[in-house]
C-alpha positions as CSV (number, residue, x, y, z in Angstrom):
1,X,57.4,-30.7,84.4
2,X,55.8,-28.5,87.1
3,X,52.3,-27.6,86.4
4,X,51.3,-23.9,88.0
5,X,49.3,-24.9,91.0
6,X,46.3,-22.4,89.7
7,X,45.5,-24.8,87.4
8,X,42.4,-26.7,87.9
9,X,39.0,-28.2,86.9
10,X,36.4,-26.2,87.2
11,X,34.7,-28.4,90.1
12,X,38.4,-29.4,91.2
13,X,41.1,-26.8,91.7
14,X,43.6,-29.1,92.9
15,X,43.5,-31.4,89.7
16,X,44.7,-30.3,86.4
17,X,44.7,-31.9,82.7
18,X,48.9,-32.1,82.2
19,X,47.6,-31.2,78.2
20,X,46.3,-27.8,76.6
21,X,42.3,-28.0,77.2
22,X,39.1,-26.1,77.5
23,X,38.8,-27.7,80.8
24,X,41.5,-26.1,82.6
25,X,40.8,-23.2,84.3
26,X,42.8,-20.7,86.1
27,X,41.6,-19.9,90.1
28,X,43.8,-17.0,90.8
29,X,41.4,-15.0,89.4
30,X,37.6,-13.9,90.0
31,X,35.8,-15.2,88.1
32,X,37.3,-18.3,87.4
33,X,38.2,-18.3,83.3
34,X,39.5,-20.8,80.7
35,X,43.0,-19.9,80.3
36,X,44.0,-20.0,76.5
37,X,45.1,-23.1,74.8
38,X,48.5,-21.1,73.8
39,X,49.3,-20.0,77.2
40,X,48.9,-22.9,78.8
41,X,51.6,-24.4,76.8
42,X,53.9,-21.8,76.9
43,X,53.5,-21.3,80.9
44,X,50.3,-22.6,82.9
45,X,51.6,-26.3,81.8
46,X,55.2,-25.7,81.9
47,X,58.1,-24.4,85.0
48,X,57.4,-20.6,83.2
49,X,54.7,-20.2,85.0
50,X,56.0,-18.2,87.7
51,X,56.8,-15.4,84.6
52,X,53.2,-15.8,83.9
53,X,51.4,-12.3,84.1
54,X,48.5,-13.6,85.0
55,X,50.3,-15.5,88.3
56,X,52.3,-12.3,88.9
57,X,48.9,-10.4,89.2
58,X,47.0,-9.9,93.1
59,X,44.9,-12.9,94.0
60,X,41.1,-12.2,93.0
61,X,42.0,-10.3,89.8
62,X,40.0,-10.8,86.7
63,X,42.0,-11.7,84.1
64,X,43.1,-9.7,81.0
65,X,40.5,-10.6,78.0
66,X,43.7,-11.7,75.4
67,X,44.6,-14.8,78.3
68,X,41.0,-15.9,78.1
69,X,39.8,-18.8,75.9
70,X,35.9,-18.2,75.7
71,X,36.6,-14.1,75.8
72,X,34.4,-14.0,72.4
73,X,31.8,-16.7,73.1
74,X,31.3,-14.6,76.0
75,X,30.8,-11.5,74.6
76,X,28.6,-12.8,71.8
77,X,26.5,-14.5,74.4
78,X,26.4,-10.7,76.4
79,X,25.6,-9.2,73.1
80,X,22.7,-11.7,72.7
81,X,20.9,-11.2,76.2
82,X,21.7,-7.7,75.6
83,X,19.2,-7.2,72.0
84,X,16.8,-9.4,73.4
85,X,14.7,-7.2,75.0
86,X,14.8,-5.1,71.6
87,X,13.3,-7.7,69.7
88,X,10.6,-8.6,71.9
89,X,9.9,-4.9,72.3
90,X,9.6,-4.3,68.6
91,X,8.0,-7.4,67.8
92,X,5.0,-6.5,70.6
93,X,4.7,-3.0,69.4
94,X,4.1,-4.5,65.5
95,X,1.6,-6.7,67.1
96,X,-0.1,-3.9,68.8
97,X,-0.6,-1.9,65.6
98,X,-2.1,-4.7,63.6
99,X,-4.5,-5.6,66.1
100,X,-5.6,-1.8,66.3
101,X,-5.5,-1.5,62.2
102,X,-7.9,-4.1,62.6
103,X,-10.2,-2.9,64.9
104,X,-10.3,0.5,63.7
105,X,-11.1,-0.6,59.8
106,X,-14.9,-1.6,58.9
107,X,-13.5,-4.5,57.2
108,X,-10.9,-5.5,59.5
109,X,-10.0,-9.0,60.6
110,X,-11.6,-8.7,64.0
111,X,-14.6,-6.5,63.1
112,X,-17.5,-8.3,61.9
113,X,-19.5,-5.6,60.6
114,X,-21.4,-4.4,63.6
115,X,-23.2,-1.7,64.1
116,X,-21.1,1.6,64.8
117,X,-22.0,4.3,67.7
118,X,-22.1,8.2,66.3
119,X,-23.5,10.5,68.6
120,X,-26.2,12.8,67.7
121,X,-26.6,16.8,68.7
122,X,-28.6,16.4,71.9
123,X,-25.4,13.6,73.2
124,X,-26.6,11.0,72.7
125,X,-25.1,7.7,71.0
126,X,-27.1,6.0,68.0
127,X,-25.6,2.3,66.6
128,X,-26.0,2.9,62.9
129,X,-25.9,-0.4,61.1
130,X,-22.6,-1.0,58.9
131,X,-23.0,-2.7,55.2
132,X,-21.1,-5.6,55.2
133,X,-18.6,-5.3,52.4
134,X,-19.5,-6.9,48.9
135,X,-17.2,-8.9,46.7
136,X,-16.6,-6.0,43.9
137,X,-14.3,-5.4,40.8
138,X,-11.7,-4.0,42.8
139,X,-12.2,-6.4,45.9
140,X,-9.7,-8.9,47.0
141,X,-11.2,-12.9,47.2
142,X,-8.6,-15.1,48.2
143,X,-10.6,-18.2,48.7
144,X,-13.0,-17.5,45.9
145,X,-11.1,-16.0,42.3
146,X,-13.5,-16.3,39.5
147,X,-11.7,-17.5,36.2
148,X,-9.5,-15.2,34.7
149,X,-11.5,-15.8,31.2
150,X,-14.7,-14.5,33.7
151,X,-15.7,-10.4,32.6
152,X,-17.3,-8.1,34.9
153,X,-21.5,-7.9,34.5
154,X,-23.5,-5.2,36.5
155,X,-26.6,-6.7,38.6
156,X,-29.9,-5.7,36.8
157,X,-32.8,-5.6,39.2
158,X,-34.4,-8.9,38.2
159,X,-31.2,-10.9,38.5
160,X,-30.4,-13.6,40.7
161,X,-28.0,-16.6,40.2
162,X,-31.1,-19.2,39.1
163,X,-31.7,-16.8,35.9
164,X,-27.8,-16.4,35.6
165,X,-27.1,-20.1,35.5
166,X,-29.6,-20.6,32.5
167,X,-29.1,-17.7,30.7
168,X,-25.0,-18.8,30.7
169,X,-25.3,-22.3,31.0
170,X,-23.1,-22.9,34.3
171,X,-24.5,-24.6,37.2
172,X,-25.1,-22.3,39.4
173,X,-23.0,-23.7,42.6
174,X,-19.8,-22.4,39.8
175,X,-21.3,-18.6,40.0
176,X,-22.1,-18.6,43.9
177,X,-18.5,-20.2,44.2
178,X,-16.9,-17.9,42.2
179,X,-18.4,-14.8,43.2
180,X,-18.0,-15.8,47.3
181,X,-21.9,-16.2,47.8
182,X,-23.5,-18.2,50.0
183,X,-27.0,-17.7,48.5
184,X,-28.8,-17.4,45.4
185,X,-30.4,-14.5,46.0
186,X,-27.4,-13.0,47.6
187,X,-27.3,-9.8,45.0
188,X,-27.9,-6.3,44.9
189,X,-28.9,-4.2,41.8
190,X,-25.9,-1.9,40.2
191,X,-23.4,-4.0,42.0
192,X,-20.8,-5.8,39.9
193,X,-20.2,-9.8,39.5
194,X,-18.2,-11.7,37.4
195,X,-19.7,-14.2,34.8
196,X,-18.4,-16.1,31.7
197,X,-19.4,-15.9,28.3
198,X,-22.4,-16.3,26.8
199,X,-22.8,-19.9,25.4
200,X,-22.6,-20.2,21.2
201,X,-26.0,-21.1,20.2
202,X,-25.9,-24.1,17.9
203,X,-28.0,-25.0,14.9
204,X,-30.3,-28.0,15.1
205,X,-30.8,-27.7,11.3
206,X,-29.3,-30.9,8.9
207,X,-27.8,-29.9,6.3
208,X,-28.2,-31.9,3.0
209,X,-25.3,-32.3,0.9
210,X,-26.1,-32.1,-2.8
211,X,-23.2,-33.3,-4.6
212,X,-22.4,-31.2,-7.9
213,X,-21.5,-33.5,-11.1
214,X,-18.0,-32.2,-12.0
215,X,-17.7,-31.1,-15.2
216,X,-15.4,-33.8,-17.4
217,X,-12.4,-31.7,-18.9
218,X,-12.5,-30.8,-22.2
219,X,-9.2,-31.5,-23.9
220,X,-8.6,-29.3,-27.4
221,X,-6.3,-30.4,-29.5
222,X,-4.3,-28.1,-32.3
223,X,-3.9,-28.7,-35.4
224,X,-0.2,-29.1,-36.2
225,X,1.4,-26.8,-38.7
226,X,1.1,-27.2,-42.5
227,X,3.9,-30.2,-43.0
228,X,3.3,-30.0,-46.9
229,X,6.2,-28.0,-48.9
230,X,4.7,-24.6,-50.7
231,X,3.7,-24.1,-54.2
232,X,5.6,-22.0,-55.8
233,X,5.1,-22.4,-59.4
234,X,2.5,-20.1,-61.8
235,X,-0.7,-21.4,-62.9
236,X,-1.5,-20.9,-66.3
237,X,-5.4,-20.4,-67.2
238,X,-7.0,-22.6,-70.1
239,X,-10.3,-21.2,-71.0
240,X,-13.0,-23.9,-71.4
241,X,-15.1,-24.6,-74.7
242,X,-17.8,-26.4,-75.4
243,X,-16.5,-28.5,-78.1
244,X,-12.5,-29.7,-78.0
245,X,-10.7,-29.2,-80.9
246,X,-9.6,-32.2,-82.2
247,X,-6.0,-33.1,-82.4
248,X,-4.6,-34.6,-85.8
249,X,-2.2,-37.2,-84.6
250,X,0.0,-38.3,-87.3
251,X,-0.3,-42.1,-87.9
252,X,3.0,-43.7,-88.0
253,X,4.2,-45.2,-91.8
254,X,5.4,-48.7,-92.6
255,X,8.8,-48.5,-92.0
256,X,10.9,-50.7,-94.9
257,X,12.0,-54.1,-93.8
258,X,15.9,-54.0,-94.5
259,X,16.4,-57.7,-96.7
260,X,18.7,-59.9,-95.8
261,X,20.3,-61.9,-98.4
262,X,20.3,-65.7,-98.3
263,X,23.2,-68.2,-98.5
264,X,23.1,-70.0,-101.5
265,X,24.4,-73.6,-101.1
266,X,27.2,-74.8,-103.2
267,X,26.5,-77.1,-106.0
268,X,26.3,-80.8,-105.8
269,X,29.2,-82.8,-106.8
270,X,28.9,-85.2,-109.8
């Protein structure tokens, strides 16, 4: 088996892997390139290497991208360096914009609520003091969310988070806490907070429980139907006198004792 003598390593030309390999890599051209795995089989490693088309090509050629093995590694790796300075560009440009959002805005992330320059007729620059922005309604408290259960309330001018705490019975750390204050006295009149509700007042009063006798259930009892048969005879109306009539009752006679006769004994002999 001859072995095309432009097949090398990459650090030695002379020496060649007699198998199909990534590490052989064909010197006739510029650059050097990884000759395809199929190729080499069918001519780098074989006598048909002089038909090669690569070998038939000038010395110093570069070599057609179908004979190359890494042909879309490379390009991938070309299409990679190529974007890269797309991404950082875009990614700085984003960066830019937030930081000037955030300088611009009163309540940005970089501005602390400093004073802020205007200039007056005569030219001159005045710092006019900016309002540090309150916790409102509306306002966003990430670190800070009162309960949802928790209902607006608007500041009244003698308020202040001692008289809140009695008058809803929370300690009065929970309302600070919940309405991102750092003091107690850290509220202004009109301005709206977030409280819970007001506590159910509860009797102190002892009931007595007076029990009521029950009433024992009276149980009536009907009188059965008549069970007796009807009369259905007539009465007949005997008027009543003073003196009864007497009644003759016939006394019975003496009834005749039938005789009997009487056997008269026969005569004696003589």
């Amino acid at each position: 088996m001859r072995i095309c003598p432009h097949l090398g390593l990459k650090s030695d030309p002379s020496t060649a892997l007699h198998f199909a390999s990534v590490g052989n890599y064909c010197h006739h051209v510029q650059p050097i390139e990884v000759v395809r795995e199929p190729h080499q089989m069918a001519y780098c490693l074989v006598g048909e290497h002089v038909n090669c088309p690569v070998f038939q090509m000038a010395a110093g050629s570069q070599m057609p991208r179908k004979f190359r093995a890494n042909a879309a590694a490379r390009e991938k790796k070309k299409l990679q360096i190529a974007t890269l300075p797309a991404v950082i560009l875009l990614v700085l440009l984003v960066s830019a914009a937030f930081i000037f959002l955030q300088l611009t805005t009163p309540g940005g992330l970089f501005n602390a609520g400093g004073p802020t320059l205007s200039s007056t007729p005569d030219g001159s620059l005045v710092a006019i003091p900016t309002q540090t922005a309150r916790p409102t309604q509306d306002a966003f408290r990430p670190f800070c969310q009162p309960p949802l259960s928790w209902h607006p309330y608007t500041v009244a001018e003698t308020d202040n988070f001692a008289t809140l705490s009695l008058t809803y019975g929370r300690p009065m750390e929970q309302l600070m806490t919940a309405n991102c204050r750092t003091s107690a006295l850290d509220l202004i009149p009109g301005e709206t907070i977030y409280l819970p509700d007001l506590p159910t007042a509860t009797s102190t009063v002892t009931s007595t429980v007076t029990q009521t006798p029950t009433a024992t259930k009276r149980i009536i009892r009907t009188r059965p139907p008549n069970l007796l048969p009807t009369w259905t005879g007539t009465f007949e109306i005997i008027r009543f006198t003073d003196t009864p009539t007497p009644t003759n009752t016939p006394v019975p006679s003496n009834t005749p004792v039938p005789s009997t006769p009487i056997d008269t004994p026969p005569p004696l002999p003589t």
